[in-house]
Each structure stands twice: as C-alpha cells, then as structure tokens.
TIVEXBA-394810 format. One record per residue (C-alpha): x, y, z. Coordinates in steps of 0.1 Angstrom, whole numbers, plus 2048, in hexadecimal, padded with zeros to 3 digits. Layout:
BEGIN
XYZ ...
***
This chain:
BEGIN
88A7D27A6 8857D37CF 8607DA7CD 8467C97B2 8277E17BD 8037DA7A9 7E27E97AF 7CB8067A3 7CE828798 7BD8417A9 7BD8657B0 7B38757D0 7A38987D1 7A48AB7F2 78E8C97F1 79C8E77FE 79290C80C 7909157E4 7809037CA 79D8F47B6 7B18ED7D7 7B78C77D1 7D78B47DC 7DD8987BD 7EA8757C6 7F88627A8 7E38467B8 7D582D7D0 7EE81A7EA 8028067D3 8128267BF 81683B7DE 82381A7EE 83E8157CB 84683E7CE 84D83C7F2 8658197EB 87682F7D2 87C84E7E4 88D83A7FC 8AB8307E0 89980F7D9 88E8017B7 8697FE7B0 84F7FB796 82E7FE795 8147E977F 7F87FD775 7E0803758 7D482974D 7C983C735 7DB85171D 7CB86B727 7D688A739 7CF87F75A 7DE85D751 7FD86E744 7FD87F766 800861779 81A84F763 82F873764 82C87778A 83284F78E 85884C779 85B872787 8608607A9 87884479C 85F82D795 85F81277D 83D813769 8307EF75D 8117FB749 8037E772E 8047FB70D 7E47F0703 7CF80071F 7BE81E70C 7A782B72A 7AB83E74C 7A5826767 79E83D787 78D8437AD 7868647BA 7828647DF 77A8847EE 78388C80C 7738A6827 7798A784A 75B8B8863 7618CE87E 7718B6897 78C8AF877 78388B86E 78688484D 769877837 769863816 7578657F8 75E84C7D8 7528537B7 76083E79A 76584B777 74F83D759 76681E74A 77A81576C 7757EE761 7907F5749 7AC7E975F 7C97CE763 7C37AB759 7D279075E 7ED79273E 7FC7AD74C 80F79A769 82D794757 84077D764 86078C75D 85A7A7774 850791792 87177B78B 88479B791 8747A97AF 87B7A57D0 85D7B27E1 83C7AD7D0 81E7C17DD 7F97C47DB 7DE7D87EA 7B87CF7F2 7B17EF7D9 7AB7D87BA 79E7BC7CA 7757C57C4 77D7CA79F 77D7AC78C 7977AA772 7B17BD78C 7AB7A47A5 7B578878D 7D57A1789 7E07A57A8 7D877D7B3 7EF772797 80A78E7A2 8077817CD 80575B7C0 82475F7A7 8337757BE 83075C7DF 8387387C2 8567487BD 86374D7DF 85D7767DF 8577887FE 8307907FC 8217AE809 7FC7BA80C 7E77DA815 7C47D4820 7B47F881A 78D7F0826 781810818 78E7FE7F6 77E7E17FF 75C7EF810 7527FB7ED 7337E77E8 72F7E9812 7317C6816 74A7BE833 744797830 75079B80B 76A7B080F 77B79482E 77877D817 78878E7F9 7A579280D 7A5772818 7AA7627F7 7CB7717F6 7DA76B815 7ED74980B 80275F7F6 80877780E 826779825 82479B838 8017AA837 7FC7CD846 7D77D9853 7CB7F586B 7BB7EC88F 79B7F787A 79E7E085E 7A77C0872 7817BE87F 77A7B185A 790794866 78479088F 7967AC89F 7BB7B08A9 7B878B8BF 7B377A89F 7CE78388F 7E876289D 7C974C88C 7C575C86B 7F075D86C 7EB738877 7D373085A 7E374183F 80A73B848 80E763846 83076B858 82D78E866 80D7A186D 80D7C9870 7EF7DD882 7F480287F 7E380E89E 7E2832896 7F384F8A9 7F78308C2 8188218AB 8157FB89C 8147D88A7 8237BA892 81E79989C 83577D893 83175E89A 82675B8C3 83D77B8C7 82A7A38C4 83E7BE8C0 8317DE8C9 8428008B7 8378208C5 8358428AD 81A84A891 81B832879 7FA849869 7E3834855 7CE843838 7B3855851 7D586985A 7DA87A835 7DD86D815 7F785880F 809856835 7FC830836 80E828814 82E83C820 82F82A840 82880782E 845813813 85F81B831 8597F783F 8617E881D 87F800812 88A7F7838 8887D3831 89B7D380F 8B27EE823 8B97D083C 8C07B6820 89D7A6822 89B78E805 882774813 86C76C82F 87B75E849 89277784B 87778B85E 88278A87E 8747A489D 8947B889B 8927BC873 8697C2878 86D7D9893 88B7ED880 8737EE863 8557FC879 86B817886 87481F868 851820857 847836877 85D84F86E 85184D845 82B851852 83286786A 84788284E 82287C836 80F88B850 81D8A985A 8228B2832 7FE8A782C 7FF888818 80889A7F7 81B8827E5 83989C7E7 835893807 841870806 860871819 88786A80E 89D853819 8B4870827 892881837 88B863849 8B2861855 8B1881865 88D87D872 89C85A885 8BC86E88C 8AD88C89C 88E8708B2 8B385A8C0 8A883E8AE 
***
C-alpha cells in the first residue's frame, strides 16, 4: 500500500444553529489523513480498533466507503472514541471541548502492528493523537520504529490539542520526542513548535534527531519546510485544524499523495523541488477543506485539486 496510517478513532461533533446539527468525522488525523491519501487514487489503510457497535460500524463503513484499507483487529469488542466539541464566539474562533467515552482504554496494542502490513507500505504514518494513551502508544512506537528499520518513509502529526490532554506541555515535548528517531518528515503548526523552542529550534531538534524535512503550517500565511540548511517558504492556506475540521489532515494527505505522485520511495529523495511541489499541492487540498467546511465529503479529489492548481497557474 502507499500509505500505512495508525492512530485513534474519534468522532468530532460540531454543534450547529439546531440541536442535532453535527458534522461526523470517521475520526482523528490519521483516518482523515488515509481518506484524503485515497481520494487522491492512492492506496491506503488504516489501523484502528472499534467497537461493533453502531457508531463503530460507522466509522469502518465511512473508512472502506473512501477506498480505504481497514486493518482492525477482530478481537476488539468496544467503541474506542473522543468527542471534541467545537464552538466558536462572536469574533468566530473556534473553541474545544474533549470528553471521552466510558472504556476508551480499550484501544490498539502492540500485537496489532503486523508486520506484513508495514513490509508492504510505502509511507508509514502516525499522529501525536494516541500518544497519551498507553497501550496505543506502544502501537504506534512499534509501527514508526518498524516503519523507519525497514527503510520506509516516516511521517508524523504533532496535534497539541491531542497531546495537551492532561495540560502538561513538558510531557507532551517529550512524548513526541521519544519518537522522533523514527521519524523522517515531521509536520507541526507555528503553534505547536513552542513545545519544542519555537520555529529557531527547529535546525537543532532536525540536527538531534536526523529528521530530513520539517513542515510549519503557518496558517492563512502558507508553510515553511526546512531541509537541511535550506527553508523553503510556500505561500497559500495550508489550514491547520483551528481552520475546520479535517483541512490540516487534507493538507498533510495532499503532501503525501504528492510525494508517492512524484515517485517518492525513500528519504533522500526529498529534495526542495519535490517538497515544495508537495506543499503546493497540500495548499490546494487544505485550502478545498475549508471552503466545504471540513466535512469529511469535503476531503478533496485528486481531479478537484487538478483543477484548483489549473485554474491558481500553478
């Protein structure tokens, strides 16, 4: 497959005008990231452990719906979700509140890495989402550590609101941190890389980790990658999660579909013009979630984001 994505299930709930005005995510970064990857003619799957419920039904349905690949473990008999709600005040900033459902310990483990699935991958990615719960952590270090042994391209998605659960920023640094050998192209937002110093210590942490390529989404201000001594600045809306649901994962998914697009099999074929085509690209992706409002229907095509390029001269 191009993309190996693991992570959490959640569901977001966006109150509207009326009561039962909610738009429904089949979940968290990782499965918006593995939908947008497949809308995009690409192959993905998506590890992830739900109930057999209704609502985990749901997100399995909406998941293979989108051409995705689902790599649950049979023997998960429980719901594993996150409800963030979401208001915005009068100035339109948005607002988040968590509230986890009864039994959300019941989640990946270790075991369920196969190593099958990482062998034929491409792309392995993870997100910071499972990273404060303890047996998906050990899931998703096995996935990045097999992933990066084997010579996979490695990709990560620091989300701080996953990670600022407990409210403990220190923690949080440093459960990212524990990853970051694995990792070869790490994305995070110009608010998330305080956790790590601010945007000038990014070379260091790159330095100290031996991570390639660094993305900062800067909001409506574009992107920045940095690779190596070089910085590559991409104007455009890149739109991180404080945009609408789901534009940071489409933007994050456009880089990567871009990247396999381009023949990326490894590392150090990241070079500025492959990074900066890919940036463009997940621009345009981000950019297409917004103005639909982050419904997962809004995850743009590969043909939507042709026309979007074609119509910008890009």
């Amino acid at each position: 497959m191009d993309v190996y994505s693991i992570g959490e299930m959640v569901i977001d709930f966006t109150p509207g005008e009326e009561e039962a005005s909610y738009i429904r995510n089949a979940g968290g970064a990782p499965a918006n990231l593995a939908i947008s990857v497949a809308r995009n003619g690409l192959s993905a799957g998506m590890l992830c452990s739900v109930g057999e419920d209704d609502f985990g039904r749901f997100l399995q349905d909406t998941l293979r719906e989108h051409g995705v690949e689902v790599l649950k473990p049979e023997r998960c008999s429980e719901a594993v979700t996150t409800m963030a709600f979401v208001s915005l005040n009068d100035e339109g900033e948005r607002t988040f509140v968590f509230a986890r459902k009864p039994g959300a310990d019941m989640f990946l483990c270790e075991d369920d890495v196969r190593e099958e699935d990482i062998d034929r991958s491409v792309i392995v990615h993870g997100g910071s989402c499972s990273l404060s719960k303890p047996s998906a952590d050990a899931a998703t270090r096995k996935a990045l550590r097999l992933g990066h042994e084997r010579g996979r391209l490695v990709s990560f998605d620091v989300n701080y609101r996953d990670l600022l659960w407990d409210g403990d920023e220190a923690a949080c640094a440093a459960a990212v941190r524990e990853v970051l050998p694995y990792v070869d192209l790490l994305k995070v937002s110009d608010e998330e890389v305080r956790l790590f110093g601010g945007s000038q210590a990014i070379p260091e942490l790159m330095e100290q980790y031996d991570i390639t390529a660094v993305v900062e989404t800067l909001g409506s201000r574009g992107a920045r990658c940095y690779l190596g001594d070089a910085i590559l600045d991409v104007s455009g809306r890149p739109a991180n999660c404080v945009d609408a649901t789901a534009a940071g994962d489409a933007f994050w998914g456009g880089v990567l579909a871009s990247l396999r697009q381009q023949g990326v099999t490894e590392k150090s074929q990241l070079t500025d013009e492959v990074l900066r085509q890919a940036l463009h690209y997940g621009n345009a992706s981000g950019g297409l979630c917004v103005q639909c409002k982050g419904a997962i229907c809004a995850l743009p095509s590969r043909e939507e984001i042709a026309s979007y390029l074609d119509e910008a001269n890009f």
